[in-house]
KOLLUM-934171 format. One record per residue (C-alpha): residue in one letter; x, y, z; residue number from 1. Coordinates in steps of 0.02 Angstrom, whole numbers, always signed. Each point is the difference from the previous one (the first is absolute). Layout:
! KOLLUM-934171
['a',[X,Y,Z],NUM];
...
//
This chain:
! KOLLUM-934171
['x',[+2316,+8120,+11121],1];
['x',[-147,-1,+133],2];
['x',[+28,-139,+150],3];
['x',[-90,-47,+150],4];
['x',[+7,+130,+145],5];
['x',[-131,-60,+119],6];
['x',[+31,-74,+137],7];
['x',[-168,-51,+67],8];
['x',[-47,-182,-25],9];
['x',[-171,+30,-119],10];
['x',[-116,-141,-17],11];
['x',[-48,+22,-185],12];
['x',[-140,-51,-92],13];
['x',[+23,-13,-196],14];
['x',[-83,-104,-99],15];
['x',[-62,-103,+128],16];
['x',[+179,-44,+68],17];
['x',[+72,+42,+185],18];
['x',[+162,+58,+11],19];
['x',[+81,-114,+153],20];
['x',[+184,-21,+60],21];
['x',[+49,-156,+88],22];
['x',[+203,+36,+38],23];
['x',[+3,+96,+166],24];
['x',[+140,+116,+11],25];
['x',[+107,-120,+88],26];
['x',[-3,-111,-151],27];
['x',[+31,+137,-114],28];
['x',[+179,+30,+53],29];
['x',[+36,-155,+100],30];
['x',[+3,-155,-117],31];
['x',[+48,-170,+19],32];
['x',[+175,-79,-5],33];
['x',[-67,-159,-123],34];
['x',[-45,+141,-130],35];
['x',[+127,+2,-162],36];
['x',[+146,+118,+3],37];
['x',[-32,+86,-149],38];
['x',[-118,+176,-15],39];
['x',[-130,+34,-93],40];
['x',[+119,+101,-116],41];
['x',[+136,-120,-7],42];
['x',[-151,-139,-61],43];
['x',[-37,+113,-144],44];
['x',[+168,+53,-49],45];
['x',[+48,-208,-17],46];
['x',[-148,-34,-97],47];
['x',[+59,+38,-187],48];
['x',[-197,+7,-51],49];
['x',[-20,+145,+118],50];
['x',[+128,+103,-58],51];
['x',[-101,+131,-95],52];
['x',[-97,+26,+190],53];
['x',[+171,+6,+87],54];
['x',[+56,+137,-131],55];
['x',[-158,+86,+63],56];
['x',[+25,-34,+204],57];
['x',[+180,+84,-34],58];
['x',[-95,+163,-119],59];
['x',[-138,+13,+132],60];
['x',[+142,+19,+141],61];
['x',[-87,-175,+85],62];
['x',[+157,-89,+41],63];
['x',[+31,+44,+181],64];
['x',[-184,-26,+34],65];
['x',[+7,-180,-52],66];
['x',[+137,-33,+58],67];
['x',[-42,+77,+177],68];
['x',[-78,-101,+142],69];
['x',[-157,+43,-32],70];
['x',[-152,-124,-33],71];
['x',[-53,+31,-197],72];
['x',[-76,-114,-134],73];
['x',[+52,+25,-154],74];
['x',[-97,-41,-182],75];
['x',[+141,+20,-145],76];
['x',[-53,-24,-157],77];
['x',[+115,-112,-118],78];
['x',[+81,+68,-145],79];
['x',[-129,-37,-119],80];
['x',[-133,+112,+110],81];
['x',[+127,+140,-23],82];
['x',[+49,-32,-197],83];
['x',[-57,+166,-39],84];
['x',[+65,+125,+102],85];
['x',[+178,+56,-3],86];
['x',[+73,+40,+154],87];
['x',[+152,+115,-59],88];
['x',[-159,+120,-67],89];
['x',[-81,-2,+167],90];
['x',[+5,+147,+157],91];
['x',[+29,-66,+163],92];
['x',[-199,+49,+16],93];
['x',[-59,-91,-148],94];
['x',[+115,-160,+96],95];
['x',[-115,+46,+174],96];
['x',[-132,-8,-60],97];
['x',[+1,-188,-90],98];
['x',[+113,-52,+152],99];
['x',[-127,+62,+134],100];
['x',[-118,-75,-104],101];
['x',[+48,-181,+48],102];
['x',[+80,+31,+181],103];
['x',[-86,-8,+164],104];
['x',[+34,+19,+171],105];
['x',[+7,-205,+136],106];
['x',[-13,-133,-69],107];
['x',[-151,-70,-113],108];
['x',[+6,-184,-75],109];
['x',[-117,-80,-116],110];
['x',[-102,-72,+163],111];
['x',[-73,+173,+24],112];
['x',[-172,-21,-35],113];
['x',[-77,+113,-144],114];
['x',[-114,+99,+89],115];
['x',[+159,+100,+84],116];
['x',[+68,+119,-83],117];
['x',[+191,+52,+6],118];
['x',[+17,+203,-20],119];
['x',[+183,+5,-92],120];
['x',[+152,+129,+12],121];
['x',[-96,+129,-129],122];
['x',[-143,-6,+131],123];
['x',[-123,-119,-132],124];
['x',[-93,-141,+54],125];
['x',[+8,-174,-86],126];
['x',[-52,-173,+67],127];
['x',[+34,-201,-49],128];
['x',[-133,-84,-126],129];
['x',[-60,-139,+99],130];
['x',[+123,-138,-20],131];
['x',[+127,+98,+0],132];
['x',[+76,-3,-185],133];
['x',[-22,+175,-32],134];
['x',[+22,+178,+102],135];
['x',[-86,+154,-68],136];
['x',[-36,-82,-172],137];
['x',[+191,-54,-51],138];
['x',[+20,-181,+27],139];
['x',[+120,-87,+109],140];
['x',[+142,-92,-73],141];
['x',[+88,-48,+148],142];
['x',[-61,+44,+188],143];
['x',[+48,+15,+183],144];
['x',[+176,-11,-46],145];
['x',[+106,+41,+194],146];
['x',[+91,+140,+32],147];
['x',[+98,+45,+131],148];
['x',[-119,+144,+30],149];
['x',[-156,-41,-105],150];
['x',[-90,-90,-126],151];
['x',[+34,-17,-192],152];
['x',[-117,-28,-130],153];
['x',[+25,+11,-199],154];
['x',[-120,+52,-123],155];
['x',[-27,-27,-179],156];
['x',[-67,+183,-9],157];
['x',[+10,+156,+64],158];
['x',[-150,+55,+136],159];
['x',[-110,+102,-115],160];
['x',[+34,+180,+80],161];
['x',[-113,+157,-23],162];
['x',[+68,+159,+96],163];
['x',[-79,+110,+103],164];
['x',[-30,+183,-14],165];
['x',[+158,+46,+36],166];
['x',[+95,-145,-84],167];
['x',[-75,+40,-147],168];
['x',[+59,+196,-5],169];
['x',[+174,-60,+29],170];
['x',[+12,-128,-144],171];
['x',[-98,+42,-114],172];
['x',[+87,+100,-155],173];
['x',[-146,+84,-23],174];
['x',[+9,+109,+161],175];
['x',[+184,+19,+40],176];
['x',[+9,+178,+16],177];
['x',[-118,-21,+143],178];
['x',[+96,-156,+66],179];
['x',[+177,+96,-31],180];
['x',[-84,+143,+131],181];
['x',[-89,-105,+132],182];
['x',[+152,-106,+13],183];
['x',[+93,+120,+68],184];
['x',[-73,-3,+154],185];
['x',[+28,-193,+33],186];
['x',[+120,-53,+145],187];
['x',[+69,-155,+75],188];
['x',[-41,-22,+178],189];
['x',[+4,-162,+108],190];
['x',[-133,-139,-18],191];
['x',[-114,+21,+154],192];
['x',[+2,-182,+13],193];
['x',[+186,-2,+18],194];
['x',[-20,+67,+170],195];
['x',[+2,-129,+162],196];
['x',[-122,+21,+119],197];
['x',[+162,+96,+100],198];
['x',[+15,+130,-132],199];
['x',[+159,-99,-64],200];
['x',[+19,-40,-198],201];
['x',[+39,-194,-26],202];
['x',[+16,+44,-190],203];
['x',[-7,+159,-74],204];
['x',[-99,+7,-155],205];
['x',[-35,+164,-84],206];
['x',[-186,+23,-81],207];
['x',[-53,+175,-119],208];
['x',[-106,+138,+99],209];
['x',[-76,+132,-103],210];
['x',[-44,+114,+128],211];
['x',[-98,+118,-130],212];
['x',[-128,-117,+12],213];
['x',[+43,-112,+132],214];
['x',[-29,+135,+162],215];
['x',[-159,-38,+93],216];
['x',[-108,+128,+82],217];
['x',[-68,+158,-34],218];
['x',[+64,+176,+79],219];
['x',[-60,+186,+9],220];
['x',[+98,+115,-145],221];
['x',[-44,+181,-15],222];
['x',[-166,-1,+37],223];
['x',[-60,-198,-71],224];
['x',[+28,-180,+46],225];
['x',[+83,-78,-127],226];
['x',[+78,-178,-22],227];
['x',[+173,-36,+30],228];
['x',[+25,-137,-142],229];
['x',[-89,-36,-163],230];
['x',[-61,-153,+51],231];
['x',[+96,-179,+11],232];
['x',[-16,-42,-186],233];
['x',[+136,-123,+10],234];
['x',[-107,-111,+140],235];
['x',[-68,-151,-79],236];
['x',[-147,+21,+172],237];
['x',[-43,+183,-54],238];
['x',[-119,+31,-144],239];
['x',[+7,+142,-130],240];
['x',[-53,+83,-156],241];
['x',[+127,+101,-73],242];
['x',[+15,+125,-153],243];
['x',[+198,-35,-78],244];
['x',[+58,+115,-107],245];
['x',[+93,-78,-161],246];
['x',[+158,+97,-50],247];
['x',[-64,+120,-133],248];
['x',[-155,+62,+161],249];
['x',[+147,+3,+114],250];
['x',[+59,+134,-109],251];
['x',[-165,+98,-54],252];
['x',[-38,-8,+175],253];
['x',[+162,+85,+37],254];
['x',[-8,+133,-126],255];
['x',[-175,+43,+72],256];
['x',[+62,+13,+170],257];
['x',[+170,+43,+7],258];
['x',[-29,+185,-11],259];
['x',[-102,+11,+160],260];
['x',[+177,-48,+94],261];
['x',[+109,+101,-79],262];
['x',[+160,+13,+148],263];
['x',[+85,+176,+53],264];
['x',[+127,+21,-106],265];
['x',[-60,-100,-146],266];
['x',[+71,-153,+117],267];
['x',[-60,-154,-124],268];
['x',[+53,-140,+99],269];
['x',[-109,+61,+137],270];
['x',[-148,+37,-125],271];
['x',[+9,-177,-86],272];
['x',[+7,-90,+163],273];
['x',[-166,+96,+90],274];
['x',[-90,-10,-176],275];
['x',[+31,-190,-6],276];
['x',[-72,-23,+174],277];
['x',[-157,+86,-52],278];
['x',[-15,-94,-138],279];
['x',[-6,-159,+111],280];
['x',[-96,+103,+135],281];
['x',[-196,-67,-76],282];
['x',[+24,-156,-78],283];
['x',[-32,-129,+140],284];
['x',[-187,-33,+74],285];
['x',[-5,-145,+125],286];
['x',[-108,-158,-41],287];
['x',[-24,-85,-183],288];
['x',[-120,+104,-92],289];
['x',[-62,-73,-160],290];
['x',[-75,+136,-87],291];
['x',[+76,+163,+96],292];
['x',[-62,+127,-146],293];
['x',[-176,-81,+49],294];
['x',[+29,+88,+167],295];
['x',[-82,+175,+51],296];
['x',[+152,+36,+72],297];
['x',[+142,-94,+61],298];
['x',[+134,+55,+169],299];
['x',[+201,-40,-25],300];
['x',[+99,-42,+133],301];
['x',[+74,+164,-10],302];
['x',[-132,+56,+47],303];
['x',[-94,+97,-159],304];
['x',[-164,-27,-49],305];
['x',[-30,-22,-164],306];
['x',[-181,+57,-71],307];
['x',[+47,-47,-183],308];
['x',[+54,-186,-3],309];
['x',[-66,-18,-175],310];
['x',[+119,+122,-54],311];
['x',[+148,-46,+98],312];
['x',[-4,-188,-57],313];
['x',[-71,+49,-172],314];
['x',[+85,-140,-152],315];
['x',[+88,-97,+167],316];
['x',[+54,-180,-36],317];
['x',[-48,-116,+140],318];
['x',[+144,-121,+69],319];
['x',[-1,-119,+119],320];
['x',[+94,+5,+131],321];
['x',[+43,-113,+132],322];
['x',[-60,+110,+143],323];
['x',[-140,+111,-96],324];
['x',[-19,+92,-176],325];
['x',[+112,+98,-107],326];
['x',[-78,+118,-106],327];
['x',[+137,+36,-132],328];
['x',[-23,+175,-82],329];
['x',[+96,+53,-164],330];
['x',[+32,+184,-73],331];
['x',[-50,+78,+170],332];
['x',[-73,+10,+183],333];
['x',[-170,+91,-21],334];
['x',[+36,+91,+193],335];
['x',[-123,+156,+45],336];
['x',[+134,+110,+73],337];
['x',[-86,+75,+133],338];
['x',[-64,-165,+57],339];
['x',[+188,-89,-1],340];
['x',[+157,+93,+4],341];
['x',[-73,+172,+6],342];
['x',[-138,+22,+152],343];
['x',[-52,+144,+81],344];
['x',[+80,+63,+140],345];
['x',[-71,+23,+166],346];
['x',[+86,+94,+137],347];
['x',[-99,-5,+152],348];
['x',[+26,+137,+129],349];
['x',[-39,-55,+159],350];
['x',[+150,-141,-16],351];
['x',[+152,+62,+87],352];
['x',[+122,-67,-112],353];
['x',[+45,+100,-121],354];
['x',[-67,+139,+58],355];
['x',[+106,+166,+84],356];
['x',[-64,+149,+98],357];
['x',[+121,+151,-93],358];
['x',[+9,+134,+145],359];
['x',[-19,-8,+168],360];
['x',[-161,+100,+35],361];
['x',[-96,-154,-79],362];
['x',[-100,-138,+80],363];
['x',[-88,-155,-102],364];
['x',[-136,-85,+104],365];
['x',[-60,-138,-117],366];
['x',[-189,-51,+15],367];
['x',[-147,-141,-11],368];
['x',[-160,+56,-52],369];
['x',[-140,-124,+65],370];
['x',[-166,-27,-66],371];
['x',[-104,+74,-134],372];
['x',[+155,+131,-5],373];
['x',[+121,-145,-52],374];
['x',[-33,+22,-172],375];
['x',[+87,+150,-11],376];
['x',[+160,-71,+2],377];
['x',[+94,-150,-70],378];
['x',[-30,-136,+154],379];
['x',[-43,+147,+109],380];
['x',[+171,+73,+14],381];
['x',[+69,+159,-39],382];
['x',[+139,+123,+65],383];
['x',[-52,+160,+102],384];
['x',[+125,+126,-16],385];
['x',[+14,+166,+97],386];
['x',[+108,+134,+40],387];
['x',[+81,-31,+189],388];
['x',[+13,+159,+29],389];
['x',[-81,+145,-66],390];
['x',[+137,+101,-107],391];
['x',[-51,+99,-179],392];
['x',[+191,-31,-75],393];
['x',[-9,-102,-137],394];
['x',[+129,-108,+26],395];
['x',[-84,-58,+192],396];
['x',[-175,-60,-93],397];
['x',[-18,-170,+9],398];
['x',[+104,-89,-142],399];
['x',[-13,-185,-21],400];
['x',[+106,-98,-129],401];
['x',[-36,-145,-75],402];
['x',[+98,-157,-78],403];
['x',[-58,-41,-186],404];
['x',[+48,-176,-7],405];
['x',[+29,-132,-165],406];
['x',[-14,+138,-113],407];
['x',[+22,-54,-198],408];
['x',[+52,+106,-157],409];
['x',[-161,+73,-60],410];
['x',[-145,+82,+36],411];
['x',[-101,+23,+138],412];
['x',[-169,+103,+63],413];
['x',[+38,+63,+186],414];
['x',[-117,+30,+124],415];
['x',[-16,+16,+180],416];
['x',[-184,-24,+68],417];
['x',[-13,+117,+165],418];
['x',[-168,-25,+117],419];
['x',[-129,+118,+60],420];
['x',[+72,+134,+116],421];
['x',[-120,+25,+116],422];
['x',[+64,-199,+61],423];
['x',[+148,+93,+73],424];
['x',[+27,+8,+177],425];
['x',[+156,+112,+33],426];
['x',[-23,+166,-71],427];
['x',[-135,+97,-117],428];
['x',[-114,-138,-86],429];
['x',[+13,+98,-163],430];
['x',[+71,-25,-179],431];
['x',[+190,+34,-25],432];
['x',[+123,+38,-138],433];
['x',[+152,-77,-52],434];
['x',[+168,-3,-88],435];
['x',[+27,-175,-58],436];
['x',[+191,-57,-62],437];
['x',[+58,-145,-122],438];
['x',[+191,-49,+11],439];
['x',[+42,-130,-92],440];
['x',[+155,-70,-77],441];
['x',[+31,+73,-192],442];
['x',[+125,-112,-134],443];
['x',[+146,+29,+88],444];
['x',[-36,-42,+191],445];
['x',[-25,+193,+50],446];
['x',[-158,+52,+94],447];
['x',[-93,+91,-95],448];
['x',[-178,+100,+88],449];
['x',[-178,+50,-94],450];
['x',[-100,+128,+95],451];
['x',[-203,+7,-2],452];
['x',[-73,+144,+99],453];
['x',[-144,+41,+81],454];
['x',[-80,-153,+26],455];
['x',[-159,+8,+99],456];
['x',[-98,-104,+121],457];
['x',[-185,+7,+56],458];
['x',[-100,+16,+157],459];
['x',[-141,-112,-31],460];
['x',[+68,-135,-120],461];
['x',[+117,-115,-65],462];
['x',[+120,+63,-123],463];
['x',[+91,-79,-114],464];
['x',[+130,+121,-95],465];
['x',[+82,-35,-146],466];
['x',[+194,+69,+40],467];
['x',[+78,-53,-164],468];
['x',[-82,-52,-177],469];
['x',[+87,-143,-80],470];
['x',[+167,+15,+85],471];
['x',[+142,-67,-104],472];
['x',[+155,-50,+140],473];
['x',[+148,-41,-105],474];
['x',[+67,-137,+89],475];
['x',[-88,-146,+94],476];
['x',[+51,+11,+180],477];
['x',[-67,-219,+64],478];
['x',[+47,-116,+112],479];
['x',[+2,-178,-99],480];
['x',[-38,-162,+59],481];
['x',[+156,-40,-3],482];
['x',[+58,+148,+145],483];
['x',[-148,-88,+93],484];
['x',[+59,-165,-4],485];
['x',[+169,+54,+71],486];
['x',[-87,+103,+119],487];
['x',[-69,-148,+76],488];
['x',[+143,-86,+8],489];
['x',[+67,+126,+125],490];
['x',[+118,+100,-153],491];
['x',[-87,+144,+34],492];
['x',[-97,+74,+106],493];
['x',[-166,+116,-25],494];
['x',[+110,+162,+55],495];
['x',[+116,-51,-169],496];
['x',[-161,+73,-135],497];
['x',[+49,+173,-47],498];
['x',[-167,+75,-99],499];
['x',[+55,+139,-84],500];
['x',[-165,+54,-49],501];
['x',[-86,+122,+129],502];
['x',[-165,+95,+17],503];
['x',[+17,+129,+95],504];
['x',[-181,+78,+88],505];
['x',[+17,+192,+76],506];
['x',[-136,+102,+62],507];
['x',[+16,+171,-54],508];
['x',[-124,+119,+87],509];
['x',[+36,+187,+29],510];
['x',[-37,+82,+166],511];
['x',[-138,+74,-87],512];
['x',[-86,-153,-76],513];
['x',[+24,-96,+187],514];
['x',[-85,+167,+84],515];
['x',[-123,+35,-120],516];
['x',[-49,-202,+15],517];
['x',[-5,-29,-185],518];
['x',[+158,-123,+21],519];
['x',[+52,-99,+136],520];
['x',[+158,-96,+39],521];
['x',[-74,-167,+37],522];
['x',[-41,-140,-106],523];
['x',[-26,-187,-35],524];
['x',[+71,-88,-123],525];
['x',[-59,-173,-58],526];
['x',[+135,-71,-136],527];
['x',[+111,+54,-148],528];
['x',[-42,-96,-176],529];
['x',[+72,-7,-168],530];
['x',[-86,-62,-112],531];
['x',[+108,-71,-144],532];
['x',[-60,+69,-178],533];
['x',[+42,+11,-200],534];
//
């Protein structure tokens, strides 16, 4: 399940409490010679009305932790607190999370005062009633029992627990198709606060990191910023609203989507795996919105806007959650495709990447327009293009090809929107002609090219050219999340995307046209779009 990765000290305010620590780190692994022999774990394990807890310690895979030398405090419930669960039934995360429920890091006896609160192993944040007989509503039955590296204290009941965001998908039986995905990603990696001050480990302790939504930061990706994680929905000191899928919309919403990632090859595996991430892809929005189908419009942490919120979160269920709102939704997820999985593609032409001059008697000089003249192009920017030199063979006009990325399996309006050309600077400023080339990937991998001829430019305004009407590409050709995520980790690098989908620009101009100035070779070019459609 989710644990505690930060390793900043936070001074926390909830419900009035502050979060304090009085064990410096010295004390922490350095205890005193007068304290019992025994551990933590060996306490519980010799205490016959803790055995149901023990059984859990051992399920939860606790046992070298409390036995370890580091400084924990420890609330087990007695046997009657745990008289109805049955621990041969249980996963090892089911265990976590009732263990990590009632474990926390130093040491915390009953003379804490109530005001501070103690943040436990699962990250939540419980304090003392004043007096000390109780700790996050279970009373006390016996307390500040020594360890060798901690404090014990018994309970009569369990801490009442309600999960957070994340939490919640994992155990809940409602939504374990999503939880059976998502959990995939987990990994064990070393506590943070395992590390000395030297960069040795005193005692290694493993915690889960979920790096689909755990990755901070934000990073340019053909053409957009985009978020590296979904959003830390398994931090207790992050707030969200989130829109679950139950098992029967996990599956509607598959069957809706699936066929926009159909794989080369009819690969399913691959298919199944991209079309669950963009299922996931929308359903987080940061903060705890009550009412989010109240909203206008509402921005994941993808990020998509959504201009439909009543519809997305239309006959919702509201949970509560221990770090935000769930909004549970049955039969289906209401997504507008072209606002979630399915967005329009821009390819903008003055970016170098991407990009690749196709002979060698063409030069690209890309462009800011300033001022009133600004407007013409998307930030200012566009591409001038021109022949280098001048040469009526076809095959030495300028020809410019362009990457297509994250195409999907379906239909799509393509455009490219070309600017004025009396803004040119090398060559005629004149309209030009062109031959303009799709290759993309058919079913079985092979390139496969569709031809549109004739495509003309004007002197004295934009253009904006429709190359091919509702475009059907057989196979999606996208880089997941997922590739991203190991991209960042250093498993691949940028040069690694092969985008199989190409447009290819060529001026064709006879000798003729160029003399007679009716054509010229020159040209600017402000961005490539397709525009996804039914």
């Amino acid at each position: 399940m989710v644990r505690n990765r930060n390793i900043i000290v936070i001074v926390l305010f909830i419900a009035g409490l502050f979060y304090t620590c009085t064990d410096t780190r010295d004390e922490h692994y350095n205890r005193s010679d007068s304290l019992p022999d025994q551990t933590l774990r060996e306490l519980i394990t010799g205490n016959s009305d803790l055995s149901a807890f023990s059984k859990l310690i051992e399920l939860a895979g606790y046992d070298d932790l409390l036995s370890s030398t580091q400084t924990l405090t420890v609330w087990a419930p007695d046997n009657s607190a745990l008289s109805d669960i049955n621990a041969n039934s249980m996963t090892k995360d089911e265990a976590r999370l009732i263990v990590e429920n009632h474990v926390a890091r130093f040491n915390h006896s009953t003379s804490k005062s109530h005001l501070q609160a103690v943040r436990m192993r699962n990250n939540k944040v419980y304090s003392f009633a004043e007096g000390g007989n109780a700790f996050g509503g279970a009373i006390l039955k016996k307390r500040d029992v020594l360890a060798q590296n901690g404090i014990l204290h018994t309970l009569q009941s369990r801490i009442p627990y309600f999960p957070n965001i994340y939490e919640y998908i994992l155990t809940s039986p409602h939504t374990s198709k999503m939880a059976e995905f998502i959990s995939q990603f987990e990994e064990d990696i070393i506590d943070p606060l395992s590390i000395q001050a030297d960069g040795s480990i005193r005692d290694t302790v493993y915690i889960r990191y979920n790096p689909l939504f755990d990755i901070q930061g934000n990073w340019y990706w053909f053409g957009s910023y985009i978020s590296a994680g979904l959003g830390q929905i398994n931090k207790e000191d992050s707030i969200y609203t989130a829109l679950i899928p139950d098992n029967a919309a996990w599956d509607a919403a598959y069957a809706q989507i699936s066929p926009y990632f159909r794989a080369v090859r009819n690969d399913e595996s691959v298919q199944r795996y991209q079309t669950s991430l963009a299922i996931i892809e929308d359903l987080f929005f940061r903060g705890k919105i009550e009412n989010p189908a109240g909203n206008d419009s509402l921005v994941s942490t993808s990020p998509s806007v959504i201009r439909q919120p009543a519809t997305l979160f239309n006959g919702t269920q509201k949970i509560q959650a221990s770090n935000g709102l769930i909004f549970l939704t049955a039969s289906n997820i209401n997504y507008d495709a072209l606002e979630t999985f399915m967005k329009p593609i821009y390819v903008e032409a003055d970016e170098s990447v991407g990009r690749r001059i196709a002979n060698n008697n063409t030069t690209v000089v890309p462009r800011v327009l300033d001022g009133a003249l600004s407007d013409l192009a998307t930030d200012g920017r566009f591409l001038e293009v021109f022949q280098t030199t001048l040469d009526d063979n076809m095959e030495n006009q300028p020809r410019i090809i362009f990457d297509i990325p994250q195409v999907l399996a379906g239909r799509y309006n393509i455009y490219a929107e070309f600017l004025p050309g009396e803004l040119v600077r090398q060559g005629d400023p004149r309209a030009t002609r062109f031959r303009c080339t799709l290759n993309y990937q058919n079913a079985t991998g092979n390139i496969t090219s569709s031809i549109v001829n004739n495509v003309e430019t004007k002197a004295t305004e934009n253009v904006r050219v429709l190359l091919f009407s509702r475009f059907s590409f057989p196979v999606a050709n996208y880089y997941d999340r997922s590739w991203r995520i190991d991209y960042l980790k250093g498993l691949y690098t940028i040069d690694d995307r092969v985008v199989p989908t190409k447009l290819e620009i060529a001026v064709r101009v006879t000798a003729a046209e160029y003399n007679s100035r009716q054509f010229g070779r020159s040209y600017c070019i402000d961005r490539i779009i397709l525009e996804p459609t039914n």
